[in-house]
N, C-alpha and C positions, 0 to 999 in steps of 0.2 A: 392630309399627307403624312403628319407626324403620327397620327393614329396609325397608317397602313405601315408604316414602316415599323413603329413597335411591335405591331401585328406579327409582320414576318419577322422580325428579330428571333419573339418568341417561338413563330413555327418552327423558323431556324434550328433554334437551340432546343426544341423538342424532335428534331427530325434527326440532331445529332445524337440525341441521346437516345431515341430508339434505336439509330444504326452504332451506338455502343452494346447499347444492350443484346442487341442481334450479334455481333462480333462476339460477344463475351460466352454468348449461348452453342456460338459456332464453334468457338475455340475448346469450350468446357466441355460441351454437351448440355444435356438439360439437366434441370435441379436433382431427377431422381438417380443419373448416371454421376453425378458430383457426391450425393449423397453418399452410393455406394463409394465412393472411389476411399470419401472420409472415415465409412466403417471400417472398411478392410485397411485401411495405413492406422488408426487408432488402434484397432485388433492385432497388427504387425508388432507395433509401436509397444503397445501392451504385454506381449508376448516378450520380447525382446527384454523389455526393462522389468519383468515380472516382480522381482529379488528386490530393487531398490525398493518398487511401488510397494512391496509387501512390510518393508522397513519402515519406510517414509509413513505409512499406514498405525505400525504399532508405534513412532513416537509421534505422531496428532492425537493417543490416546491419553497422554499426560498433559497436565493444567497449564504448561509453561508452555509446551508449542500444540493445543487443540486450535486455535487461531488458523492452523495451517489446513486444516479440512476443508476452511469454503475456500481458499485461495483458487482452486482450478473450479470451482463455479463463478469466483469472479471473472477468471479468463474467459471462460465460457460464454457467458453473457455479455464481454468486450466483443470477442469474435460475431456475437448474435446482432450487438449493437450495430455492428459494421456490415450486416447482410447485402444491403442497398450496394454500397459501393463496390462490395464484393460482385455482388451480380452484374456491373457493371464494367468491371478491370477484366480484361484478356490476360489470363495466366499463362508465362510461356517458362516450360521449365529449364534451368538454371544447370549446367555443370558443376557451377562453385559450390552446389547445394550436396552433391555429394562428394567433394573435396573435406567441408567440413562434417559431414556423416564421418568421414572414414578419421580425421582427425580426434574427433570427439571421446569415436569408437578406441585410437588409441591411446587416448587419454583416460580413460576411463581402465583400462589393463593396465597400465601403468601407475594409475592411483590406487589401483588395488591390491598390488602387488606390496607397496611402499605403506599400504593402511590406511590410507586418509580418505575417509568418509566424505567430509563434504565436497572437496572438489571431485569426487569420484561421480556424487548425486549433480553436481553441476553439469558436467556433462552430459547427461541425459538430456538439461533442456538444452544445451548448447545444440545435442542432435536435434532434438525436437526444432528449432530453429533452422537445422541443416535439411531437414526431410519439407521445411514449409517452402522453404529456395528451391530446392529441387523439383519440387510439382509445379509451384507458382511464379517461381521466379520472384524477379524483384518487384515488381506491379502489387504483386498479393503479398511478399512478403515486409514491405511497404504501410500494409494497410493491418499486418496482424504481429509487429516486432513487439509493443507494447504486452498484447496477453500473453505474448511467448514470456518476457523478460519479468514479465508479474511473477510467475512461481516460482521467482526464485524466494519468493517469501514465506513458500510452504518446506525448504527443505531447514533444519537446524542448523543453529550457527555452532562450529565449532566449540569446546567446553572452554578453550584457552582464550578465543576472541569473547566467549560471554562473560568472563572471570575478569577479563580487562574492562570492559563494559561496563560490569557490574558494579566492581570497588569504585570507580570515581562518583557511582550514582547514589551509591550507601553512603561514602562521605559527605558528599555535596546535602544529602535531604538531611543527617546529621547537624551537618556545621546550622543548617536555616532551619531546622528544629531547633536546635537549644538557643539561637539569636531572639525567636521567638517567643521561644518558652522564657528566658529570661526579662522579656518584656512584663511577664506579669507580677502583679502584687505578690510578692511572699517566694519567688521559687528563684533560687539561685542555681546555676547548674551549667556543667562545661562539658566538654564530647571528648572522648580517650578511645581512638579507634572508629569503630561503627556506634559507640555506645552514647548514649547519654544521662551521665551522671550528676544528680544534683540532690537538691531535698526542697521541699515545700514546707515552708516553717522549720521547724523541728525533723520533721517528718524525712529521712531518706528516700531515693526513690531510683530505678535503673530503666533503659530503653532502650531496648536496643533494635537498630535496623538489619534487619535479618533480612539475606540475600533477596529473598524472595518477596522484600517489602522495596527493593532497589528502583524499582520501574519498569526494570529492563523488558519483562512479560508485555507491559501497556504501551512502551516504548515500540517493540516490534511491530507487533499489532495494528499503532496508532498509526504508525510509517505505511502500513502496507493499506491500510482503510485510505489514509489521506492519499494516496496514489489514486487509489480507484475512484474515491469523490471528483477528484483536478482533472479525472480523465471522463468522468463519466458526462461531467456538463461541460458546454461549450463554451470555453469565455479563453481569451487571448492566452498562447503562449508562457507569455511573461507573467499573467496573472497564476498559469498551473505551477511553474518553479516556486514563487514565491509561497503559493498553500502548500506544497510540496515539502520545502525548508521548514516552514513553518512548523510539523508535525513535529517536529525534536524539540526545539522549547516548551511547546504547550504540554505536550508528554511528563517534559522533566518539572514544570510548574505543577503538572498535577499530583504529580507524587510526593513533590514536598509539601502542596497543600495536605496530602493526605496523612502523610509521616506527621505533619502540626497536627491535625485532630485527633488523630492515635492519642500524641501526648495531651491532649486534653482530656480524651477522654480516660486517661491512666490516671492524670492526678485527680480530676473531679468525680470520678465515677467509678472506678478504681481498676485494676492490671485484669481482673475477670472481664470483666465488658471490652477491655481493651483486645481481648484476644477472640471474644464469640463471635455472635453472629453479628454482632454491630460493625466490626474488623471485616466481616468480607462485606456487606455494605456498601462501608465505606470505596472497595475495590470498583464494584460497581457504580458506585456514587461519581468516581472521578473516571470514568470512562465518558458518564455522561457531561462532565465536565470539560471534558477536552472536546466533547462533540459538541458543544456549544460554546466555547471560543474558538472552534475553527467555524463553524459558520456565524458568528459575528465580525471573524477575519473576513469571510468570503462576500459578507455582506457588505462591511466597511469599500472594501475594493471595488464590487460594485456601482457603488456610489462617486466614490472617487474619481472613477476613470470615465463614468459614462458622459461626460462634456466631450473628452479628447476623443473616442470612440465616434461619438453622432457626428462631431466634426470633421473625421476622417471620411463619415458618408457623405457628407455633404449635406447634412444638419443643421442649424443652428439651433441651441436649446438656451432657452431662458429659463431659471427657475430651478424647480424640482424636476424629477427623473420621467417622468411621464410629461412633461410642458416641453413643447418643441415648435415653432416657428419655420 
């Protein structure tokens, strides 16, 4: 009898889901009428925001925001991620979806009137966001707020909010460079500004953290990767905010890890090596460094929470992560 009943349970809930899927196909049309519907609104969409897209284009061609080129292949492959449930939501379109078109749309004359670049470039996804309410309503647009609200990490931050940014991040790798550097045998040496000055022995010697050794480039970057990692696997809520937050410490560890080895390698190897190709390296070096204390974060969490997790199904786990009872 408990067999015939799970049985149907699951006809059940396979007979619901094909009469989703049927509704959704009914509502939408088929996949190659949806298709179309997405060229022609991206073609619109395209046309429309030409100017900024042509902008936004020539600054991902500089080393501080290239970062920002795969940002809309990330959203891409969020929206791709999410097909299944798309095919499955009945899209019903939204008034409020062109309330904030037209909003956006005036925001957008108005920030350009006044000069200001970036919130001028916000607006576009702000529309892009208005134009997904509008087709889909809130069902779809429910299921694709996240890719919308990702590119915002392809447009440039402001020069006055990077310049704030930037100085506390030159200080800070400064101040835990020369604490460091003073730990070793023979180098005495104090920070005056972004610099640090000391001497090794006898020897004089200068360092200086130059804007572009601040973080802030691996900082953005690191924010926007670790979004899409917390998003891209499935694991509670609470555990995506915490990797999320996370991205800013380990960012900011890494850059002072790396600002310390500069200074090592300036005084033992000497200010040439400090600046070749050992110097971008090093860049590289601690990219892969934060990409591996955030997946020791994500592993650590893992671990941690998988008793409370199986217990919540109705588990009991004895042991290691795999041993369950």
């Amino acid at each position: 009898m408990a067999q015939q009943t799970e049985g149907s349970g699951r006809g059940g809930s396979a007979g619901r889901a094909e009469a989703g899927v049927a509704r959704a196909a009914e509502a939408g049309g088929s996949w190659a009428e949806r298709g179309w519907k997405v060229v022609i609104t991206t073609g619109l969409f395209a046309w429309l925001w030409r100017d900024e897209l042509m902008r936004l284009a020539d600054t991902w061609k500089t080393a501080q925001e290239s970062h920002g080129l795969l940002i809309p292949l990330f959203s891409a492959y969020f929206v791709y991620q999410q097909r299944a449930a798309l095919g499955r939501t009945v899209g019903r379109a939204s008034w409020l979806g062109l309330a904030v078109m037209v909003l956006s749309l005036g925001g957008y004359l108005f920030f350009s009137l006044k000069g200001f670049a970036y919130p001028r470039q916000m607006m576009m996804i702000i529309m892009l966001g208005g134009v997904v309410l509008l087709l889909g309503g809130r069902p779809i647009f429910r299921l694709t707020w996240l890719p919308v609200a990702f590119l915002v990490f392809a447009i440039p931050l402001p020069q006055y909010m990077y310049d704030s940014a930037t100085s506390p991040l030159q200080r800070l790798a400064s101040q835990v460079g020369a604490m460091v550097l003073n730990a070793l045998p023979g180098v005495n040496c104090e920070v005056l500004g972004v610099t640090i000055h000391g001497t090794q022995g006898r020897e004089p010697f200068s360092l200086e953290v130059a804007e572009a050794c601040s973080g802030m480039r691996l900082l953005r970057a690191f924010v926007a990767l670790g979004v899409a990692m917390a998003y891209l696997e499935r694991r509670p809520w609470v555990h995506r905010v915490v990797l999320v937050l996370s991205t800013v410490p380990i960012a900011v560890l890494c850059n002072v890890v790396r600002v310390v080895l500069t200074g090592l390698i300036h005084l033992y190897l000497g200010p040439e090596a400090a600046q070749g190709t050992l110097h971008a390296l090093l860049g590289i070096g601690m990219l892969v460094l934060a990409f591996g204390l955030y997946g020791l974060l994500a592993w650590v969490m893992n671990r941690l929470f998988v008793a409370e997790e199986a217990e919540s199904a109705g588990v009991l786990v004895v042991g290691r992560k795999g041993d369950a009872r």
